[in-house]
C-alpha positions in Angstrom: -12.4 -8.6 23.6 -10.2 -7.4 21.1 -10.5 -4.6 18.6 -8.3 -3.4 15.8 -9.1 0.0 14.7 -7.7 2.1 11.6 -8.5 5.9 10.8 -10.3 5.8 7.1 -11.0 8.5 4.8 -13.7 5.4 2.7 -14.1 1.9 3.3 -16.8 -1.1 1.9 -17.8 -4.5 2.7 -19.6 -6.9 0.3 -20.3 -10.5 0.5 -20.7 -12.5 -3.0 -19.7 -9.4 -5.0 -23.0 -7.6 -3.2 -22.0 -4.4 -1.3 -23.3 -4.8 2.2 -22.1 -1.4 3.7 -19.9 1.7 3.3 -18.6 4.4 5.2 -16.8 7.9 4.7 -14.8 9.4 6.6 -13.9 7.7 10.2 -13.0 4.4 11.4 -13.4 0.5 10.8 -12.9 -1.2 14.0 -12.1 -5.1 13.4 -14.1 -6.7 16.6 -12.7 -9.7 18.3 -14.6 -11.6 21.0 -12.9 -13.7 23.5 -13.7 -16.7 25.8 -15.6 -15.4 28.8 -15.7 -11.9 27.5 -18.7 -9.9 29.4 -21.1 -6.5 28.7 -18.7 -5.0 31.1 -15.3 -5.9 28.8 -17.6 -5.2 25.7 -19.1 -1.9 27.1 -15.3 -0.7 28.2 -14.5 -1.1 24.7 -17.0 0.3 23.1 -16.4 3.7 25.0 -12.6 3.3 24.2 -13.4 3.1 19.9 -16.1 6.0 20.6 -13.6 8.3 22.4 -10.5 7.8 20.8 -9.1 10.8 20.0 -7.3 10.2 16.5 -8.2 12.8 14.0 -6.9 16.2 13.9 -7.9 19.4 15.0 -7.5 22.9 13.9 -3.9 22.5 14.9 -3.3 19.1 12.9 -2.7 17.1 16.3 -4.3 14.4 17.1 -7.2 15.7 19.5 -10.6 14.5 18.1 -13.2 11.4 18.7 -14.8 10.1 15.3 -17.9 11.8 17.8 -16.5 15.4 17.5 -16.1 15.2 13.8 -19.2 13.5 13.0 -17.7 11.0 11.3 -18.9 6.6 11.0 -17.4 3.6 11.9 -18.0 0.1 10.1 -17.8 -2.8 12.2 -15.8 -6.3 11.1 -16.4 -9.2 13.1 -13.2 -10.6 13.2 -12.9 -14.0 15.3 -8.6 -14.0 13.8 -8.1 -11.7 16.3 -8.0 -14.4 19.0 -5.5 -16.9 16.6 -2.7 -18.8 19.1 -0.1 -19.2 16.9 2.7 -20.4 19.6 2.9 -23.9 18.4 3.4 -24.4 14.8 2.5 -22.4 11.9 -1.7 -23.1 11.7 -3.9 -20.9 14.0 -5.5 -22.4 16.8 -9.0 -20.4 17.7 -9.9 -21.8 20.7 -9.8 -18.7 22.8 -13.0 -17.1 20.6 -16.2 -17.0 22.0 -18.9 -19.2 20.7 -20.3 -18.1 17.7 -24.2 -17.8 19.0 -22.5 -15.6 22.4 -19.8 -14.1 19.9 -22.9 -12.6 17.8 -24.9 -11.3 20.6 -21.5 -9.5 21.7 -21.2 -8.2 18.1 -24.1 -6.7 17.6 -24.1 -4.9 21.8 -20.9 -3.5 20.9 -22.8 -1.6 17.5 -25.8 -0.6 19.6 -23.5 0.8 22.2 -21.7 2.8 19.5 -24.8 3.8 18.0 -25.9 5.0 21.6 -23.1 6.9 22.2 -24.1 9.5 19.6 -21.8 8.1 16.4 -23.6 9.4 13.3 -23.6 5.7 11.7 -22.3 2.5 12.6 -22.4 0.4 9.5 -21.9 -3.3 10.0 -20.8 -6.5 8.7 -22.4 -9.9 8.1 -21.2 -12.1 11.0 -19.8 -15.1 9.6 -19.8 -14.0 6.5 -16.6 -14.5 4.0 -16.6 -10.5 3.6 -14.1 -8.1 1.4 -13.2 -5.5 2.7 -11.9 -2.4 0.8 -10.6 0.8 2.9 -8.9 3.6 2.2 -6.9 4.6 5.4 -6.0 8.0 6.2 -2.5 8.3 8.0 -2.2 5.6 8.4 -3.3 5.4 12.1 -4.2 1.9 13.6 -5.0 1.2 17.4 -4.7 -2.0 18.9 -7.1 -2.3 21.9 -7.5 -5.2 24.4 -9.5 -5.5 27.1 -7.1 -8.3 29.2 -4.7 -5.2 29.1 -7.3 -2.3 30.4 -7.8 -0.5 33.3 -11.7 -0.5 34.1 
């Protein structure tokens, strides 16, 4: 699994013009799932966006989870995350999961957020073609990957 996650002060997501969900303050985690990928890859990950500590504390460093400020996170399916581009110029997506498996996956990963205590985890529609709008605060953007953890 994959997961690119940017610090937001607002962010939306509609689909045909209708707005689908919003958040304040927090995060918007774009949510990649790979080939193979298991709970235990999705479940790492999921404790990873939870606990990352990137806002500030009382100091202004860098030393708060989107937990300890009470703060949301909206969730992007986002199936680009796993685009080959080695050989030519077009994206080859053959490394994403299934989209039936990919959705299940998708929608573990947001209860698991939501069961860790985060005050609202909005969501996407998966498959959807959504807009996005965000406002990013920093900016600060985290790439996480799961091939490249240490469980």
């Amino acid at each position: 699994m994959k997961a690119i996650v940017q610090r937001v002060r607002q962010a939306s997501l509609s689909v045909d013009g209708q707005l689908v969900s919003e958040i304040q303050n927090g995060l918007v985690c774009y949510l990649g799932v790979g080939r193979g990928d298991s709970d235990k890859e999705m479940l790492w990950l999921a404790r990873k966006v939870a606990g990352l500590r990137i806002f500030s504390d009382q100091d202004g460093k860098m030393n708060l989870s989107v937990k300890d400020c009470d703060y949301e996170i909206l969730v992007v399916s986002q199936f680009t995350l796993f685009g080959d581009i080695r050989n030519g110029f077009r994206p080859s997506f053959i490394e994403a999961e299934a989209p039936a498996e990919a959705e299940r996956m998708y929608e573990r990963f947001c209860s698991e957020l939501e069961s860790a205590g985060i005050k609202k985890v909005a969501h996407g529609v998966f498959g959807a073609d959504m807009q996005i709008s965000q406002l990013n605060n920093g900016p600060v953007t985290i790439i996480l990957d799961t091939a490249v953890r240490s469980l």
